[in-house]
C-alpha angles and dihedrals in degrees: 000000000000083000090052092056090037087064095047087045092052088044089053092045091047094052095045093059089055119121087238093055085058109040091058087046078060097059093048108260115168113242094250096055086053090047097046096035107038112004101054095039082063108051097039096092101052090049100055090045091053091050093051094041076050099050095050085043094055082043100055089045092052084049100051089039086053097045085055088047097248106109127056105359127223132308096038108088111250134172088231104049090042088068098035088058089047107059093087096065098043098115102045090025116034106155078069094072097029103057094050086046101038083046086056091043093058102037095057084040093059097046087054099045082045091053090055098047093049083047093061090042107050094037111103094197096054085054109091 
């Protein structure tokens, strides 16, 4: 978590030193109108990416956690578990272990296809 904040700080910081930020404090914009109209624009990207890399991130380690038997335990229904149980039917029973896995596959592949669409949609200096 406290990663997580660091990168939107040093996003922030890195924005706030840029020429445009002081050229409108030049002009003498308030700090909220910098904030709401440059700064934020700008950071809100990152930032999205980095909470949908961080969401398939937390569901590949509950997965993993739950395939060692060390996250949500039986009966509740977890990817991890799914697979774990099934280990032991793979050879006579092997959509057992692909469709928890392939469902975990796709799932992590669409946040993250969903990070990088919002990505090109939300950042200003990919727009012409």
């Amino acid at each position: 978590m406290s990663r997580y904040i660091g990168k939107r700080i040093a996003s922030v910081l890195t924005i706030k030193d840029q020429e445009y930020i002081e050229a409108a404090s030049c002009i003498g914009a308030s700090d909220g109108r910098i904030i709401l109209r440059h700064i934020l624009p700008n950071c809100v990207a990152p930032i999205i990416v980095q909470a949908t890399l961080g969401m398939a991130g937390a569901i590949l380690s509950a997965a993993s956690l739950s395939f060692l038997g060390l996250g949500i335990q039986p009966p509740t229904p977890e990817w991890g578990s799914m697979l774990s149980a099934a280990r032991q039917y793979i050879m006579n029973y092997p959509h057992m272990c692909i469709f928890p896995g392939v469902a975990i596959m796709i799932t992590i592949f669409s946040l993250n296809m969903l990070g990088d669409g919002l990505r090109d949609a939300l950042d200003p200096r990919l727009k012409k």
